[in-house]
C-alpha positions in Angstrom: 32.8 -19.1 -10.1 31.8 -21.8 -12.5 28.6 -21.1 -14.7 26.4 -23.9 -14.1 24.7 -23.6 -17.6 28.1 -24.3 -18.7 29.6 -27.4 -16.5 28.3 -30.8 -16.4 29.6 -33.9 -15.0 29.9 -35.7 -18.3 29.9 -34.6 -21.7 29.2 -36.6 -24.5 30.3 -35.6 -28.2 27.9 -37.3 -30.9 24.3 -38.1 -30.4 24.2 -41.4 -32.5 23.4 -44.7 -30.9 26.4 -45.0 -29.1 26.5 -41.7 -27.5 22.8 -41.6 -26.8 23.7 -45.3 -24.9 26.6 -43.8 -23.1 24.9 -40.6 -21.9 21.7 -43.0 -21.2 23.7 -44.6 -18.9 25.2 -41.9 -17.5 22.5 -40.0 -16.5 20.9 -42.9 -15.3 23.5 -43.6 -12.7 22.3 -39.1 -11.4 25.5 -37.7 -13.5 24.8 -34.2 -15.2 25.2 -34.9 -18.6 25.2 -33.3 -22.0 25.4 -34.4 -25.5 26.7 -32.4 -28.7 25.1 -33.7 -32.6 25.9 -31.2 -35.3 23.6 -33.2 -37.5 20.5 -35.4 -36.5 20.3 -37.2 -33.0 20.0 -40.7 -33.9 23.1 -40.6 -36.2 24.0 -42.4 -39.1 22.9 -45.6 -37.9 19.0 -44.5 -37.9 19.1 -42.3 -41.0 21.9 -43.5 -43.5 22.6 -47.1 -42.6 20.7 -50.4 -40.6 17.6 -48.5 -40.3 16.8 -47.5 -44.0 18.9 -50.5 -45.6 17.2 -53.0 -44.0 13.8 -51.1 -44.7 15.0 -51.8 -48.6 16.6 -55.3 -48.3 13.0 -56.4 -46.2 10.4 -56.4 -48.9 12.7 -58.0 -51.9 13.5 -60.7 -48.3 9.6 -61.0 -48.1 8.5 -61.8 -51.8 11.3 -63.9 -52.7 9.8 -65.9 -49.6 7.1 -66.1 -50.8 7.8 -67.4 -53.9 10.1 -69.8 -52.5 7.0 -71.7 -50.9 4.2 -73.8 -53.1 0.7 -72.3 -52.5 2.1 -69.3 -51.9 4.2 -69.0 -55.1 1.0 -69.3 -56.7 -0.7 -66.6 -54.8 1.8 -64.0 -55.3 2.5 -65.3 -59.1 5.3 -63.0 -61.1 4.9 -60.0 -58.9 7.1 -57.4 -58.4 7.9 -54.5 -55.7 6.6 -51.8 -56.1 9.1 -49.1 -55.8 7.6 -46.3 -54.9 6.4 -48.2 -51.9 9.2 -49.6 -50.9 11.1 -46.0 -50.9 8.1 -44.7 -49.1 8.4 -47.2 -46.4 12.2 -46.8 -46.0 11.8 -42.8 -45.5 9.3 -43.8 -42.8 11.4 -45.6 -40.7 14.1 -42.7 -41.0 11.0 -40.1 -40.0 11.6 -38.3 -43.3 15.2 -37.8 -41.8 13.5 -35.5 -39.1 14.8 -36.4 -35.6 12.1 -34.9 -32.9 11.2 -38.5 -32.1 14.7 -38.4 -31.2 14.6 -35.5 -29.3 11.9 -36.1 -27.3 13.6 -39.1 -25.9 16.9 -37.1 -24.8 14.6 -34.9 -23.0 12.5 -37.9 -21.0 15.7 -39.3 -20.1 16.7 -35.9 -18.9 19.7 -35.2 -21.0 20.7 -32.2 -22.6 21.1 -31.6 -25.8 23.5 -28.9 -27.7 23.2 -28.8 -31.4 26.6 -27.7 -32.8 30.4 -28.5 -33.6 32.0 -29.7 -30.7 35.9 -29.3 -30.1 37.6 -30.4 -27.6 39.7 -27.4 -25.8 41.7 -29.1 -23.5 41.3 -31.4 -20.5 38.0 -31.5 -19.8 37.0 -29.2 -21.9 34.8 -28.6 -25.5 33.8 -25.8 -27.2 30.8 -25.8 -29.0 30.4 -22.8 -31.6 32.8 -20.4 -29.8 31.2 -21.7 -26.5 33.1 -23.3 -24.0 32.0 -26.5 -21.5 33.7 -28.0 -18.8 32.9 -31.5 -17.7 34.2 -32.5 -13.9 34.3 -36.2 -14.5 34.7 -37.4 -18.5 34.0 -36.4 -21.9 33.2 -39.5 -24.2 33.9 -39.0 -27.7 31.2 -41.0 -29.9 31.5 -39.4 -33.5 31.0 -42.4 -35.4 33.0 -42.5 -38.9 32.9 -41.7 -42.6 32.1 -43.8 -45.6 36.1 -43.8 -47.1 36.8 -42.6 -51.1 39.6 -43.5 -53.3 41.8 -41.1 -54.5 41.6 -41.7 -57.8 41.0 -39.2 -61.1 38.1 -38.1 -61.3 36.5 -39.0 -58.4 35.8 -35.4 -57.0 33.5 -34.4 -60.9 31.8 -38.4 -60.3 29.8 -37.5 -57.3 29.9 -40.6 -55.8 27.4 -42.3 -53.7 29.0 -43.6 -50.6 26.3 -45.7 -48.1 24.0 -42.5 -47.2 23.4 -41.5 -51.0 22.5 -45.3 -51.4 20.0 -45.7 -48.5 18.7 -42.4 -49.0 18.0 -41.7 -52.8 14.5 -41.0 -53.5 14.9 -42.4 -57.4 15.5 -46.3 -58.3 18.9 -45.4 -61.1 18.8 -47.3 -64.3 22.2 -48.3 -64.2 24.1 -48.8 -60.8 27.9 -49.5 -60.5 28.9 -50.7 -57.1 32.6 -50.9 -56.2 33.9 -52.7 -53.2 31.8 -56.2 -51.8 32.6 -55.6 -48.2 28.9 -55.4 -46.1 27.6 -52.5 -47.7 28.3 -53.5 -51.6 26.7 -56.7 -51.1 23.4 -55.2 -49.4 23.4 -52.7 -52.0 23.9 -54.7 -54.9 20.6 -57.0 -53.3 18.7 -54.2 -52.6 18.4 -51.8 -55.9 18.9 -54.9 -58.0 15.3 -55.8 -56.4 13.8 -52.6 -57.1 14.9 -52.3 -60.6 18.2 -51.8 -61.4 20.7 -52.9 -63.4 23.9 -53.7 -61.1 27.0 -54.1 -61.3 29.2 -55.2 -58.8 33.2 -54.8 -59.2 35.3 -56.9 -56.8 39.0 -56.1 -56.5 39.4 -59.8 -54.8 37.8 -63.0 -55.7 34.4 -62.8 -53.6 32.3 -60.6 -51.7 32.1 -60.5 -48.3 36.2 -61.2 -47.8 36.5 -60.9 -44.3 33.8 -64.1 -43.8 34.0 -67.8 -44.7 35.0 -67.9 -48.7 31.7 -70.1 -48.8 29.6 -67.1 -47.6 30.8 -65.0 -50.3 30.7 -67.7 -53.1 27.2 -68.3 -52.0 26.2 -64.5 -52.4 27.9 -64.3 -55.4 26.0 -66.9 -57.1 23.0 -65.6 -55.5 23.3 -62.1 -56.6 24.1 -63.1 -60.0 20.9 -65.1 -60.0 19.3 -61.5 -59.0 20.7 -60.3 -62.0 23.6 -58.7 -60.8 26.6 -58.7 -63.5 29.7 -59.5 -60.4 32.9 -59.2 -61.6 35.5 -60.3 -59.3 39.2 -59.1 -60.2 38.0 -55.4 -61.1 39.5 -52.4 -60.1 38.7 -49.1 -60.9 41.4 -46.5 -62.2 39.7 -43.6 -63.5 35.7 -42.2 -63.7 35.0 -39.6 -65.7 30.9 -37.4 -65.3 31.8 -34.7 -67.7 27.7 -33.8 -67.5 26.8 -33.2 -63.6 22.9 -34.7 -64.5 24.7 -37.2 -67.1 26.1 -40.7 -66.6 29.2 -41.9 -65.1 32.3 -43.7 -67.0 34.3 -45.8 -65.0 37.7 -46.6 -66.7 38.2 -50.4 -65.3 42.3 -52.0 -65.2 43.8 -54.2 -67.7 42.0 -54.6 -70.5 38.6 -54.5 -68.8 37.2 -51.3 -71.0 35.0 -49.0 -69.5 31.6 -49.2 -67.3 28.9 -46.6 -68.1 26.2 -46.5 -65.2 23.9 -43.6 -64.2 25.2 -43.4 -60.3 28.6 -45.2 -58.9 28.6 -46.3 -55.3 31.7 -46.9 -53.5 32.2 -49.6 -50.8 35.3 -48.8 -50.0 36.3 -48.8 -45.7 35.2 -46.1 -43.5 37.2 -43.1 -41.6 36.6 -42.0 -38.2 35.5 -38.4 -37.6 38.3 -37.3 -35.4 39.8 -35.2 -37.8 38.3 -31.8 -36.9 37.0 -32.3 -32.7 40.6 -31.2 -31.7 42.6 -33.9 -30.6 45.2 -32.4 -30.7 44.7 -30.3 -27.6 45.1 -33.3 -25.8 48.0 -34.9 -27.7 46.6 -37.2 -29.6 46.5 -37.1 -33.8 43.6 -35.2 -35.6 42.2 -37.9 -38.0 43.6 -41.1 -35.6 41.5 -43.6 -34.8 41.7 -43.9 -30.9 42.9 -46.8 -29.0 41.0 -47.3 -26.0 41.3 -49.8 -23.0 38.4 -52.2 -21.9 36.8 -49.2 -20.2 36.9 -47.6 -23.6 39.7 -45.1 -21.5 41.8 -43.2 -24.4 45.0 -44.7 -24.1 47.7 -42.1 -24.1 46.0 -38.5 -22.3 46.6 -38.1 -18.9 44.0 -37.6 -16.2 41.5 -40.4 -16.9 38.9 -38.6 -18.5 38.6 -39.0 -22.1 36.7 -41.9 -23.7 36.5 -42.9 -26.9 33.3 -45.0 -27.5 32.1 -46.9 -31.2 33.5 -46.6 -34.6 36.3 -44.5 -33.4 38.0 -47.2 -31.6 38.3 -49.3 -34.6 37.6 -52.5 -32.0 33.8 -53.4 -34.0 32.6 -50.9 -36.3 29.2 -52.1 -35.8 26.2 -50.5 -34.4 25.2 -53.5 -31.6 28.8 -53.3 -30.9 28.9 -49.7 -30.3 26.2 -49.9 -27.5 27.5 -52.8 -26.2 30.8 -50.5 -25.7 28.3 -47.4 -24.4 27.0 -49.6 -21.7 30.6 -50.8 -20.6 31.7 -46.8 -20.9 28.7 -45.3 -19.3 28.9 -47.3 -15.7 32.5 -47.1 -15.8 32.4 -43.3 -16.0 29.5 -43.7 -13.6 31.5 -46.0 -11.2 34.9 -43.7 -11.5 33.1 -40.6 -10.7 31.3 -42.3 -7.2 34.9 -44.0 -6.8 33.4 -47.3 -6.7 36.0 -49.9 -8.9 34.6 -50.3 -12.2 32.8 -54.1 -12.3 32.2 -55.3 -15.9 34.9 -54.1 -18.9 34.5 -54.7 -22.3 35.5 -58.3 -24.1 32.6 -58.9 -26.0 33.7 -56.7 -29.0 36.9 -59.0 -29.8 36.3 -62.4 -29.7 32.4 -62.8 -29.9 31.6 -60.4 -32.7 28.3 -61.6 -34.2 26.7 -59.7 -37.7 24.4 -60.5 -40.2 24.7 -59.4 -43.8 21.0 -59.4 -45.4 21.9 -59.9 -48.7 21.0 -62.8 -51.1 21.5 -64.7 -49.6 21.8 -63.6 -45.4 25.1 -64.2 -44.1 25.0 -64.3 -40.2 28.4 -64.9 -38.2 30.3 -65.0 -34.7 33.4 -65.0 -34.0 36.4 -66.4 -35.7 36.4 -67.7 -39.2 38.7 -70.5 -40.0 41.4 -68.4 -41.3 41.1 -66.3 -38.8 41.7 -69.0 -35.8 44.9 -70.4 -38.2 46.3 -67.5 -38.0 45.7 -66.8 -34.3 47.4 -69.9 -33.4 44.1 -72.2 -32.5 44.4 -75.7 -32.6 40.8 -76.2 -34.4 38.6 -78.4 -36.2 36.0 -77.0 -38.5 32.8 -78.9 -39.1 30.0 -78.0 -42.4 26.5 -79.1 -42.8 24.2 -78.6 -46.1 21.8 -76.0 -44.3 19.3 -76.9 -46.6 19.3 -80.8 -45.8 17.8 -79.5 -42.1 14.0 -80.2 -42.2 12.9 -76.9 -41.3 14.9 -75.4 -43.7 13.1 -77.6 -46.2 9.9 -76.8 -44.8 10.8 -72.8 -44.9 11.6 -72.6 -48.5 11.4 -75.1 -51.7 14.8 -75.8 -52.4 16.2 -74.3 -49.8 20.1 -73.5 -50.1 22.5 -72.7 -47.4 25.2 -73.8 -45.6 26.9 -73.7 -41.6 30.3 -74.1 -39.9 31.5 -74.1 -36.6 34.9 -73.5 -35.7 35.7 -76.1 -32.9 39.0 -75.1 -30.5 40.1 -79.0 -30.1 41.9 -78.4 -27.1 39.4 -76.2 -24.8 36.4 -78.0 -26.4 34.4 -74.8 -27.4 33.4 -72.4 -30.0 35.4 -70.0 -32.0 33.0 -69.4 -34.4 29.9 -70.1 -36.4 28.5 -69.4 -39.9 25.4 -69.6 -41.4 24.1 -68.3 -45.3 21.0 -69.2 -46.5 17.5 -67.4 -46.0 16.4 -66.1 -42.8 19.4 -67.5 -41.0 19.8 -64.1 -39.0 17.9 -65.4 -36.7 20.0 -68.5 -35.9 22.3 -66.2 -34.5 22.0 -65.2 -31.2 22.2 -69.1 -30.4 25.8 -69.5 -31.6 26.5 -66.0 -30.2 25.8 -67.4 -26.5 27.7 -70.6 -27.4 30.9 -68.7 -28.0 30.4 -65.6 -25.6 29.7 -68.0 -22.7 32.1 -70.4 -24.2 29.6 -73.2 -23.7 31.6 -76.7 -24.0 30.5 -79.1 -27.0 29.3 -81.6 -25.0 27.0 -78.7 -22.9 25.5 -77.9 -26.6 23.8 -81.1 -26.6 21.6 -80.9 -23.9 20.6 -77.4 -25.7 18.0 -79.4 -27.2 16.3 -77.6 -30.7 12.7 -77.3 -31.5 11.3 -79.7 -34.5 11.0 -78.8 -37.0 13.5 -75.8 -37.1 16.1 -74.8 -38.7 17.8 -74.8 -35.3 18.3 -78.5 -35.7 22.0 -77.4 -38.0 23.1 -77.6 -34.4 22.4 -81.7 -34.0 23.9 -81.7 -37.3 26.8 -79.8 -36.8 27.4 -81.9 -33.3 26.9 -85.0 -35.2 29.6 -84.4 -37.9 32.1 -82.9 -35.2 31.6 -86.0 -33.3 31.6 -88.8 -36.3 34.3 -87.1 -37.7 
């Protein structure tokens, strides 16, 4: 006989966003369900990454606002952040990394929670500390992933900061080296430039932010720079040396770029999915692998039908918004499968219509395919810029506004691929373009999606008017 403290209907490994959305969901639909955190429910997402680095990048976001406006600029004069108080808000929002908040929500939604290592054991089975669970309809693995390090010499005695030392130190450091520009270099660089440090940002390409439009990252270039941020595009590092645990770092740059001397070195360097220790190879599958998945977010290769693979460890969209999105899809299709009802709505969203926003200096926000990106998928396309700034509410939101959009046209279905927008505030222009290209709205459709004046939401007349001029 089965011991019913021990069997659930679904079990659910990692108790960040995604898994807290997939057991949510789950539960909802009347399936027993359990999930397994070895760390803090909430996961990295609310203590270690959008939570706290957004609490940091918000205040420098809010006084360079204000400064950007007459009358106000006056007001507000040559302040500067206070510190203190912007580290003090940022541990608020991560509840002093304490996760009862947390907690207390698992138990109103009437999941349980085990704290531990989970492995898994076999089909439809994990073992948490020695202690084995069996789960009669799926086990959805949601472990999120690791900030990646170079193997390089030295990096072991360097202590690195990777993104959680970054949006968790309690201390401003005096001299910060940043290496990599992907999403977290860039937000980094903006946000401890702002509170007082002196950054520098080593590129190994030409730009930050190499996966967007090369206009986004020329425009945060110039605008980190104009922060104070010493970027140095074409900059590797080969060696580091911290001889003194408590003393600065060296970091031996290529050619003949010298040496860097900074008092703390973060690396922005790719991410790794936790997979390597949960015991995947019980099931077949390779400890360390990231997992391919179907639109179900169904682990492709175990037999059975019941193992899911649900967020960062799918490598689909290693973002936190897509993660959910996935848990949603995941949780009723685990729901549906187990009350052998067909499963009704499967995951696309995370592949074509992928919409982010960087909040650096300046905000990046973007959907779907870049230029380069529909070239090389074979798109006949047109794409069409507009001067952000030009835009009367843009004017009106800042003095000398500067930004810029594209859309990416597909010239022979007549809808978007993609959109783009850098300039101040223009994460909120987003969710516009994101419905345009999810819905695949036709061109001549987004003009009768008629934008308040005066907004900056007129860049879509703009954008229309220069596609159709053209």
């Amino acid at each position: 006989m089965s011991d019913s403290n021990s069997e659930y209907d679904v079990i659910v490994i990692g108790a960040g966003p995604v898994g807290e959305n997939v057991a949510d969901r789950t539960s909802a639909a009347g399936l027993r369900t359990v999930i397994v955190e070895r760390e803090l429910v909430g996961g990295e997402c609310s203590y270690w990454a959008c939570i706290p680095s957004k609490a940091l990048l918000r205040p420098p976001a809010a006084l360079d606002a204000a400064k950007a406006v007459g009358g106000a600029k006056e007001a507000v004069g040559g302040g500067r952040l206070d510190a203190a108080a912007v580290l003090a808000r940022r541990t608020s929002f991560t509840s002093d990394w304490k996760d009862d908040g947390q907690v207390e929500w698992l138990k109103s939604a009437g999941i349980d929670l085990i704290r531990g290592d989970a492995r898994l054991s076999g089909p439809r089975t994990v073992v948490v500390d020695g202690r084995e669970y069996t789960a009669r309809h799926a086990v959805a693995v949601c472990p999120g992933s690791d900030a990646r390090l170079p193997g390089i010499p030295g990096i072991g005695e360097a202590r690195p900061w990777t993104s959680r030392e970054a949006t968790s130190a309690r201390e401003v450091p005096g001299r910060l080296a940043i290496v990599g520009g992907g999403v977290v270099g860039a937000e980094m660089a903006a946000a401890w430039s702002a509170l007082g440090s002196e950054v520098t940002l080593l590129l190994r390409g030409e730009r930050p932010l190499p996966r967007m439009e090369p206009f986004a990252g020329d425009l945060v270039a110039e605008g980190l720079a104009a922060r104070g941020v010493d970027v140095r595009p074409g900059t590797s590092v080969t060696a580091l040396r911290r001889p003194d645990p408590e003393g600065p770092v060296t970091l031996v740059l290529d050619g003949d770029a010298g040496e860097l001397v900074a008092d703390e070195v973060l690396f922005s360097t790719g991410r790794s999915p936790r997979t390597g220790d949960i015991g995947l190879e019980t099931v077949g599958l390779e400890p360390g692998s990231w997992l391919t998945v179907d639109d179900t977010l169904l682990v492709e290769g175990v037999d059975g039908g019941w193992l899911y693979a649900v967020g960062d460890v799918n490598h689909r969209a290693l973002l936190t918004h897509q993660g959910k999105y996935q848990a949603r899809i995941a949780g009723d299709a685990i729901a549906a499968r187990a009350q052998g009802r067909e499963v009704a709505v499967t995951a696309t969203a995370d592949a074509a219509a992928v919409p982010q926003v960087v909040f650096t200096e300046p905000e990046v926000a973007s959907v779907g395919l870049t230029a380069e990106a529909a070239e090389a998928a074979g798109h006949r396309f047109r794409a069409v810029d507009y001067d952000l700034g030009s835009v009367s509410g843009a004017a009106l939101h800042a003095d000398g506004y500067k930004g810029k959009a594209r859309m990416v046209v597909d010239e022979e279905r007549k809808v978007l691929l993609g959109v783009t927008f850098v300039g101040p505030g223009v994460g909120e222009l987003l969710h516009a373009a994101t419905i345009a290209v999810a819905g695949e709205v036709p061109v001549e459709r987004l003009w009768h999606a008629v934008p308040a004046f005066p907004t900056m939401s007129e860049i879509w007349l703009r954008l229309l008017e220069t596609y159709r001029d053209a």
